[in-house]
N, C-alpha and C positions, 0 to 999 in steps of 0.2 A: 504494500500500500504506500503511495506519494507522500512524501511530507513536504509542507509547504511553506513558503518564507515570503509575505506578504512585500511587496516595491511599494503598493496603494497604503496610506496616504506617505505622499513624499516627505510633508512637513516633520514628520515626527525627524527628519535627518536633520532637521536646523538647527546652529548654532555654531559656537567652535571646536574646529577643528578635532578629531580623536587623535592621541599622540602619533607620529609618523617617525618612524625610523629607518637617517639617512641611509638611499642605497650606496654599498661598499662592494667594489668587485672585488669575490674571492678569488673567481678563475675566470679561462675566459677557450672557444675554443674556435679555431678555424674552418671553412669550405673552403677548398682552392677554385680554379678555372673547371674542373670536372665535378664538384660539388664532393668530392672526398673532403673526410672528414680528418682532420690534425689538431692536437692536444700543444697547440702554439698563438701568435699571436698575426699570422704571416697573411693574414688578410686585411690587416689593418689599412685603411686608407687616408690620407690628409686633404683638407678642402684645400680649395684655390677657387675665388669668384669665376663663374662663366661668362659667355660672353653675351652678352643683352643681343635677342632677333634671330637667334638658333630655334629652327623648325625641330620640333622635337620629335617628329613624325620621321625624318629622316634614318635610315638605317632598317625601315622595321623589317623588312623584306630579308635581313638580316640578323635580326635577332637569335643571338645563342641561350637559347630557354630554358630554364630547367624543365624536368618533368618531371609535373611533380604526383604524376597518379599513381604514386606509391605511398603508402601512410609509415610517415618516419616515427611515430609515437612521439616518446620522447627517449629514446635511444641517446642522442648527443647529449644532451643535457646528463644524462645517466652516466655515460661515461667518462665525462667531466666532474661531477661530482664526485665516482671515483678515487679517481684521481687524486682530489683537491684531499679527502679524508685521508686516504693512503699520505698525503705527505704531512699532513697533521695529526695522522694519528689517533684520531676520531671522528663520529660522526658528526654529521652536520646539525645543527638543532633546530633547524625549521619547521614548523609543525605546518605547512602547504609548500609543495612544489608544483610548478608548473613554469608555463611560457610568459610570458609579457603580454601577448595575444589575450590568454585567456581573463588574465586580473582586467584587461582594458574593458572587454567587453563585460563583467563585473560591475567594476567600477562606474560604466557609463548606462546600464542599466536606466535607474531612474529617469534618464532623458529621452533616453529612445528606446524605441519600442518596436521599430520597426522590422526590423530582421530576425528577433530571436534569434537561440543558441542553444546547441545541444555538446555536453560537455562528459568525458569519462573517468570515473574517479576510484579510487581505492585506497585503505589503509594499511600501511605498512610501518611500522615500529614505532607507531603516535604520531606517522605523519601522513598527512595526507595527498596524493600524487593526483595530479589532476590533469586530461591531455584532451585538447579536441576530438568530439565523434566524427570522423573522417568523414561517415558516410554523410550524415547533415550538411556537413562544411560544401563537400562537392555537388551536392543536392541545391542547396542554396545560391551558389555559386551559376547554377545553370540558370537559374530563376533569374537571378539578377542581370545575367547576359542576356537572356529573351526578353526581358524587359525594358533595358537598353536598347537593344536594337528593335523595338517596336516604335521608338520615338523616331519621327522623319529628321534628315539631314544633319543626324549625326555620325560620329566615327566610331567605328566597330568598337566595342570595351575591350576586346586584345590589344587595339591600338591605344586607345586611352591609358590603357596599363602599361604601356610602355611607353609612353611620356615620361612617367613616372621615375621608371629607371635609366632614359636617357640622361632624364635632367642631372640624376646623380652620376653620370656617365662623366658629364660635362662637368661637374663639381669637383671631382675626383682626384688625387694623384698615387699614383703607388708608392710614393718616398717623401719625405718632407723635400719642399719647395726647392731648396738648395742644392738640391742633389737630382733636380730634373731639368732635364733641358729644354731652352723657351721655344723650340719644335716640338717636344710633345704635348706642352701647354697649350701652344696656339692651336695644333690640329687635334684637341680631343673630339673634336665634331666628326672629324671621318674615324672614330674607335669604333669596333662592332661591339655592340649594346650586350653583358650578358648580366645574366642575373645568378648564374651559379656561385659566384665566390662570395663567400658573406665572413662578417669576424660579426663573435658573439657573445653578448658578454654575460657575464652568471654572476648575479649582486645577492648578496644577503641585506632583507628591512624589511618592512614592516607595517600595519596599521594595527591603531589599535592595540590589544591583546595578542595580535595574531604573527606569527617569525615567517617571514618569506624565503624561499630562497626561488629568485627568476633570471630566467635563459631569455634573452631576447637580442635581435639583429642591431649592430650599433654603424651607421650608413659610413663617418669619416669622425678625425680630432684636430683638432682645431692648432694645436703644437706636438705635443710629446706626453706619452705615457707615464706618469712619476716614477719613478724606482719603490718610492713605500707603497705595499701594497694597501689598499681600502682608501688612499688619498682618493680626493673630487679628481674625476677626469674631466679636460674639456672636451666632451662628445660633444658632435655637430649631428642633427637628426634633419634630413631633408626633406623637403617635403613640395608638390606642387599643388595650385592651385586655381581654378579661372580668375582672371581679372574681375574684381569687386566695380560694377557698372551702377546699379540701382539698392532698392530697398533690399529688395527679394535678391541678389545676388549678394549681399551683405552679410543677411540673417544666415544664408548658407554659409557662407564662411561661419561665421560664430560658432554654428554647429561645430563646422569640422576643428576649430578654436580646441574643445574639448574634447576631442578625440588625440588633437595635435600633444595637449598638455597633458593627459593622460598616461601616453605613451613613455613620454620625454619625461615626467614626474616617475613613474616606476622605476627607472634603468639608471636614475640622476644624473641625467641627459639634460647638463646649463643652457644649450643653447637650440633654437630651429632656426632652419634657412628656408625663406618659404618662397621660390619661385612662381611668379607670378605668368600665366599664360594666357593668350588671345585663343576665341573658341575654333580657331585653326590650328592650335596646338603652336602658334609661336610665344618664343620667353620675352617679356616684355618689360621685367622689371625683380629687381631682388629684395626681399623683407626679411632683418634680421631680427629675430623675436629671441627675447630669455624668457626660459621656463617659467623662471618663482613667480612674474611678474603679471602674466596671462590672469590670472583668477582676479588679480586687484585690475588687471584696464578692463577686462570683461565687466566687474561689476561698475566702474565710471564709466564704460557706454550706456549701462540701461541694460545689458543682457540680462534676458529673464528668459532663457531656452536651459540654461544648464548653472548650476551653482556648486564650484570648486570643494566646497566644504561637505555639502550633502554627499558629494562620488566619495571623499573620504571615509564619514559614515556609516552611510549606508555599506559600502565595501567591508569596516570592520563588523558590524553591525552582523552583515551577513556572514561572512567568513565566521565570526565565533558562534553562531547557530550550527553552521556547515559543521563546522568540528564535534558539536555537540550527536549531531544528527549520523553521520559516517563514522559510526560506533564500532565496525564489526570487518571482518574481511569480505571478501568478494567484491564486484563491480558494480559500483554504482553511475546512474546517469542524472546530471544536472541540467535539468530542461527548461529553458525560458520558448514560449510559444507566440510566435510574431504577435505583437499588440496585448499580451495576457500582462495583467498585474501582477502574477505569482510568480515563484521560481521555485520548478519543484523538485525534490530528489525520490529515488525510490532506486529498489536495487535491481540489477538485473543477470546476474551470475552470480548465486548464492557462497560459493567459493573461488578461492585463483584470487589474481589479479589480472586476467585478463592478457592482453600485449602491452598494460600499461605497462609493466616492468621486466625487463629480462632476466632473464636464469641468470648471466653474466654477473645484474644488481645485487640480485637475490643473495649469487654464490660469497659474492663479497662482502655485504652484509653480515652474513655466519659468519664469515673470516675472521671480521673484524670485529665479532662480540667473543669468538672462542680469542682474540688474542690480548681483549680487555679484560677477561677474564682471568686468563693466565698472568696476568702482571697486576 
């Protein structure tokens, strides 16, 4: 039988803030050019401004894609964490693991309603492990493509989405600035577009009650990596957007406003580059936005679509119900339903854990309690 965690009424989320705990990267892990997976940092990227009037449509004929109709769980995350315990020597103390993905759409709940979310979850040694239902994700995904392409004289949403990763194409360098030459600066416009190599960073924080530990895609840094580990990095998080023309193209941004600062608050992601485009897919203009700041100009506009403080809330709010409620072993599913006020859990594989975690996790885990034991 469902249990259920009421979103309706929003207000009870109001007021200040629930405590939030800075994200600190413990580890971090690589994709190369083949989307293989390295326990390194070699995907890093550093920004460099592009060049204002690049057709970002350009190359797509050429896009090296991932593909991604294979369900990665959370495998990478898994064997990063690994990792990270094997060199400390303990386990991690988060009581929720999961993506970045998953806390956003969480987090943003209260505002939108539109898309729902189906989510996979299980308990494993008082923490709780949490990964996209694959099969919803790609289900939704189709939906949203046909729906797309029912609106006349626009561009296909494959093209649209690689805008996306042009812009970052064009933002891009693979070495600090010094160490690249002003030929491959000037032509990153003729680079082919890919999207398989990503660096990924894995923070430990927090809301609330509740210990995070999140995996999420970090796009470029803004200088250099500190040497001590859990220092603030300066990650740059990019992002495009249509040119703000009227009311109605305005309020859309604001939406996307708090998806932007979402994202970029979880991973403690200081800054966003928000490339601005014409509805021909040309870059028209560059906006450099800081994270902490979005929730205080959001509330001196007058935005009243989304409120920084309630996504905090209501996120701890629910998270320490979730922990309450994902008592037991086996597979659980966390289902928000396009437009539904609830968010419900109920189980659905009485034992296991399902694909959420591998035998690989698993084995390691016993490893590492028969060798806490032993000492």
């Amino acid at each position: 039988m469902a249990k259920t965690f009421d979103i309706q009424p929003i207000g009870r989320f109001v007021g200040e803030s629930e405590p939030v705990k800075r994200p600190k990267e413990i580890a971090c892990f690589s994709y190369d050019d083949k989307h293989e997976f390295h326990l390194d940092d070699s995907s890093v990227q550093w920004y460099y401004p592009p060049e204002l009037g690049a057709d970002l449509s350009k190359g797509f004929d050429k896009f090296d894609k991932h593909d991604d109709s294979e369900d990665e769980h959370l495998d990478s995350l898994l064997r990063t964490i690994m990792s990270h315990e094997e060199e400390e020597g303990k386990k991690i103390d988060a009581q929720i693991v999961t993506w970045r993905g998953m806390m956003t759409k969480i987090m943003s709940a209260p505002f939108e309603d539109r898309d729902g979310f189906e989510m996979n979850a299980t308990l494993y040694q008082d923490s709780i492990f949490i990964e996209e239902n694959y099969a919803y994700k790609q289900a939704s995904k189709q939906e949203q493509d046909r729906q797309q392409q029912r609106r006349r004289g626009q561009f296909s949403p494959d093209v649209m989405t690689y805008w996306g990763y042009k812009f970052e194409t064009l933002c891009c360098l693979p070495r600090p600035w010094a160490e690249v030459s002003r030929d491959f600066i000037e032509n990153r416009h003729e680079l082919t577009v890919s999207n398989k190599a990503q660096y990924c960073s894995v923070v430990r924080t927090g809301l609330g009650k509740s210990i995070m530990c999140l995996g999420g895609e970090v796009d470029a840094i803004w200088d250099c990596k500190p040497m001590q580990k859990g220092a603030p990095i300066n990650w740059i998080e990019l992002k495009t957007s249509v040119e703000i023309r009227d009311d109605r193209s305005m309020a859309n941004f604001e939406r996307k406003l708090m998806k932007f600062w979402i994202q970029s608050f979880l991973l403690g992601v200081p800054k966003i580059i928000v490339g601005f485009r014409s509805q021909q897919g040309i870059l028209t203009r560059i906006e450099e936005i800081q994270t902490a700041k979005i929730p205080e100009t959001a509330e001196k506009r007058g935005v009243r679509t989304w409120n920084a403080n309630m996504c905090i809330n209501f996120a701890s709010a629910f998270l320490e119900w979730l922990r309450n409620t994902i008592d037991d072993e086996g597979v659980w599913r966390i289902r928000r339903r396009p437009g539904s006020e609830t968010v419900e859990v109920f189980k659905v594989e009485e034992v296991g854990h399902g694909q959420i975690l591998t035998d690989e996790f698993i084995n390691w885990r016993i490893k590492l309690g028969l060798n806490s034991n032993s000492t």
